[in-house]
Every structure is written in structure tokens, then in C-alpha cells.
C-alpha positions as CSV (number, residue, x, y, z in Angstrom):
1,X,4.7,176.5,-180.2
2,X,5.7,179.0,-177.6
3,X,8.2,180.2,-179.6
4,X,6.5,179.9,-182.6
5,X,2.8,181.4,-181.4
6,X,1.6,178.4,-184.4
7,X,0.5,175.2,-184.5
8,X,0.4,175.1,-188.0
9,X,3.7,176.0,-188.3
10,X,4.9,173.4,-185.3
11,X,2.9,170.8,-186.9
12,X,5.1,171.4,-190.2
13,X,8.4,171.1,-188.8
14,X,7.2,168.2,-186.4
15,X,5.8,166.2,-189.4
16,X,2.3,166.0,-187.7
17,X,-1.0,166.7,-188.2
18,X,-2.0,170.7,-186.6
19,X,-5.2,168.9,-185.3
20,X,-3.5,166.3,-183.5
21,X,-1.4,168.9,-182.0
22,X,-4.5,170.7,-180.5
23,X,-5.6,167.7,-179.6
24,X,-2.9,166.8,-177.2
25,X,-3.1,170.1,-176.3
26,X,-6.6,170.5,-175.5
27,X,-6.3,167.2,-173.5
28,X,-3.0,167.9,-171.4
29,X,-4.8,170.9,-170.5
30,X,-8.2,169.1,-169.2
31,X,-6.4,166.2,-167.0
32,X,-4.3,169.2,-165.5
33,X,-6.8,171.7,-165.0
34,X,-4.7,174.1,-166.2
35,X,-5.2,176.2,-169.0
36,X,-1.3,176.2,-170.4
37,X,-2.1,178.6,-174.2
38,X,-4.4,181.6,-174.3
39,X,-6.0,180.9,-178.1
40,X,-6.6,183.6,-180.6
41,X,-7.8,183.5,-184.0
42,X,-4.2,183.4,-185.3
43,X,-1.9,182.9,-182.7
44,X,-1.3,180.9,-179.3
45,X,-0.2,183.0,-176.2
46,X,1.6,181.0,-173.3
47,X,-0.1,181.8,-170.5
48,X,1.6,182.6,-166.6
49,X,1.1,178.9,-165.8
50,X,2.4,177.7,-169.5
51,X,6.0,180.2,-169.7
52,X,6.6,177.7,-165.9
């Protein structure tokens, strides 16, 4: 998805569903306190701590 900036797109190629994607996502995020993609309406944006 970094490259990508989609999880739609992701989700295609990976065969999975884009909300369980987000999901893991969303969840990886909360039990490391870290935020690791900047959301937009369109696109994700790695942020500092997510390009490491």
C-alpha cells in the first residue's frame, strides 16, 4: 500500500477484502501506538514512523 497509496487496489491484487485490510491496519496501528498511514479521502500517505 505504500507503493500503491490504495487499499482498494492492494486488496485486488492480494485477493482480500479492502475492509479487512483497514482493519488490520487500524488495529496494528492501536496496539503500537503508532499512527503508521496518514488517511485521505483517496489516498494513504506513509507517515515518518511508517517509510521506517
Amino acid at each position: 500500500m505504500a507503493k500503491t497509496g490504495s487499499i482498494a487496489y492492494t486488496a485486488e491484487r492480494l485477493y482480500v477484502s479492502s475492509s479487512g485490510i483497514s482493519l488490520a491496519i487500524s488495529s496494528l496501528e492501536e496496539e503500537l501506538y503508532v499512527k503508521i498511514f496518514e488517511r485521505t479521502r483517496t489516498r494513504l500517505e506513509s507517515t515518518e514512523i511508517g517509510k521506517t
